[in-house]
Residue, then its C-alpha position, 0 to 999 in steps of 0.5 A: x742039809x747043806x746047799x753047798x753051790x746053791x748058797x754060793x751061787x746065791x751070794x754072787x748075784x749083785x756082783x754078777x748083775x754088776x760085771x755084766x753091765x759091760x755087756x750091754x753093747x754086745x747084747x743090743x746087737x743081737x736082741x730085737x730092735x725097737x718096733x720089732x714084733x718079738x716073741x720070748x720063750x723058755x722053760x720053767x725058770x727061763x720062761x718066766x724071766x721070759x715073762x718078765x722081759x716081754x711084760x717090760x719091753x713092751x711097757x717100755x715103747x719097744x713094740x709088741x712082745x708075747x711070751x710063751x713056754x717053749x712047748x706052746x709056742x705058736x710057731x706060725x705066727x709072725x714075729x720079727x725076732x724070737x728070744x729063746x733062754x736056756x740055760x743048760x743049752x739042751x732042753x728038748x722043748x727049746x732045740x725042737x721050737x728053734x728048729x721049727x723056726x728055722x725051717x719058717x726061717x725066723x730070726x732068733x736069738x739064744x740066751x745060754x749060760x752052758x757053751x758047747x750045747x746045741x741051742x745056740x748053734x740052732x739060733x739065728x744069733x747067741x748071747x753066751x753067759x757063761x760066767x753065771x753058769x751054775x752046778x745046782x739044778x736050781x737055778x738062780x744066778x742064771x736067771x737073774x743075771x740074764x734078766x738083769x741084763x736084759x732090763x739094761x738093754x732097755x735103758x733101765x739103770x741096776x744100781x738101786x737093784x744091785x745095792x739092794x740085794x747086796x743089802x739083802x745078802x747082809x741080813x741075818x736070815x733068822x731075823x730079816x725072813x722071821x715073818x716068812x720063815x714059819x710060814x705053812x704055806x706062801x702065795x706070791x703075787x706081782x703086777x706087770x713084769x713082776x708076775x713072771x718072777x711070783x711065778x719064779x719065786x713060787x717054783x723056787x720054793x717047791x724045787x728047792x725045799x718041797x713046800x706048798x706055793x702058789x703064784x698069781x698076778x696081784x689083781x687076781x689074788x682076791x678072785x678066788x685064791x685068796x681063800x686059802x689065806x690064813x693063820x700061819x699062811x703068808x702071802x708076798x708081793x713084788x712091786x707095785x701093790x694093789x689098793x687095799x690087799x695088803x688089809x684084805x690078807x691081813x683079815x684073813x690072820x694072814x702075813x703080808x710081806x712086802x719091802x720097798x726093794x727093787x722086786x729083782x731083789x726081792x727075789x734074792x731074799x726068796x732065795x735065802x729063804x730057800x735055803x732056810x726053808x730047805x734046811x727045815x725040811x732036811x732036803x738038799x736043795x742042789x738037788x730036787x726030787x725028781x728034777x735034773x739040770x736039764x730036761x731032755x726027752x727021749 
């Protein structure tokens, strides 16, 4: 079934990640300050690009950063500054944490794609992304966009990303995702920050196509997970791999999958292979079972 915005949402991402390199100085200004105690928060995709960020902040000497689902957020805990993400600006579990948090009177920032919505009104400060907002419930321009740019802000340069996944968005599907494409099942696996886009690419899959994944960090793979490796199954790593897993999966009759990319566009070529494994199973992926733009509850 054709993915009508979600292909075209896909294929704008590298010239999305580019534009909003201009936007660096206005993101530093509301994020948390270096030696801050800081918290991330979101739902589903956003809490893993939360998980992303708190993992590379930390690693990059910018103090201490936890991440958590909106729904287990310790909201008496002391931190500095929290980071919400929301793309839609309405999910339940994010306005009803802000809230909390405003009454502990607690700093917070919003990271939003959709203007008009209650989040950002509820955060101390709003970094507005509007640019990358998207009519698919499945997200992935958003998420990746805001992540971009949040590794910018820490210093990191984009340009081997963004030529990356221009390249990634060259390939012939058929042919760069062959190994993957036929796959009955897929784990993914990350270390570091890495581990919060497994977990994406992994919900990726289930959202838009209905398939079996599973997501771990890299080093806990072999501590039980990996028995399910086998013939017609694949597992795939972003980033830095582990001594010896690639063999230990391939002693299985397992595919690994692994490319010296930058593991944001890594993901990019997991949304390709969204599409195509969409297309296999006849589903539209603009619009997943059971699952709506945002989730709000009565």
């Amino acid at each position: 079934m054709a993915a009508r915005y979600l292909s075209a949402e896909i294929a704008t991402q590298p010239d999305d990640w580019r534009a909003v390199l201009r936007r660096v100085a206005e993101a530093k200004d509301v994020l948390p300050r270096p030696g801050q105690r800081v918290a991330v928060t979101g739902c589903g995709t956003s809490f893993y690009m939360a998980q992303a960020y708190a993992a590379l902040r930390e690693s990059a000497g910018e103090g201490l950063t936890d991440a958590f689902a909106s729904s287990e957020f310790p909201v008496d805990r002391d931190y500095d500054h929290v980071v919400a993400i929301s793309r839609s600006g309405t999910t339940t579990e994010v306005i009803e944490l802000l809230e909390a948090l405003a009454s502990r009177d607690r700093v917070t920032t919003a990271v939003v794609a959709t203007e008009g919505t209650r989040i950002p009104d509820l955060a101390t400060k709003q970094l507005m992304l509007s640019e990358v907002d998207e009519r698919s419930v499945v997200q992935t321009r958003f998420a990746t966009t805001t992540l971009a740019l949040l590794r910018a802000t820490l210093g990191e340069d984009l340009s081997a990303a963004i030529q990356d996944a221009e390249a990634v968005l060259t390939e012939e599907p058929a042919t760069a995702l062959a190994a993957v494409g036929d796959a009955g099942q897929l784990t993914f696996v990350g270390r570091g920050w890495t581990v919060g886009l497994a977990y994406e690419a992994a919900l990726k899959l289930r959202e838009s196509a209905q398939f079996w994944t599973e997501a771990y960090p890299a080093m806990e793979y072999r501590h039980g997970p990996i028995s399910i490796a086998t013939h017609g199954r694949a597992t795939w790593a972003f980033g830095e791999v582990p001594e010896g897993l690639a063999d230990d999966v391939r002693a299985t009759g397992a595919h690994f999958e692994h490319r010296d990319l930058d593991p944001l566009a890594e993901l990019v070529r997991v949304h390709r292979l969204c599409l195509h494994k969409a297309d296999q199973a006849g589903v539209d992926p603009d619009r997943p079972r059971h699952l709506s733009r945002s989730i709000i509850l009565s």
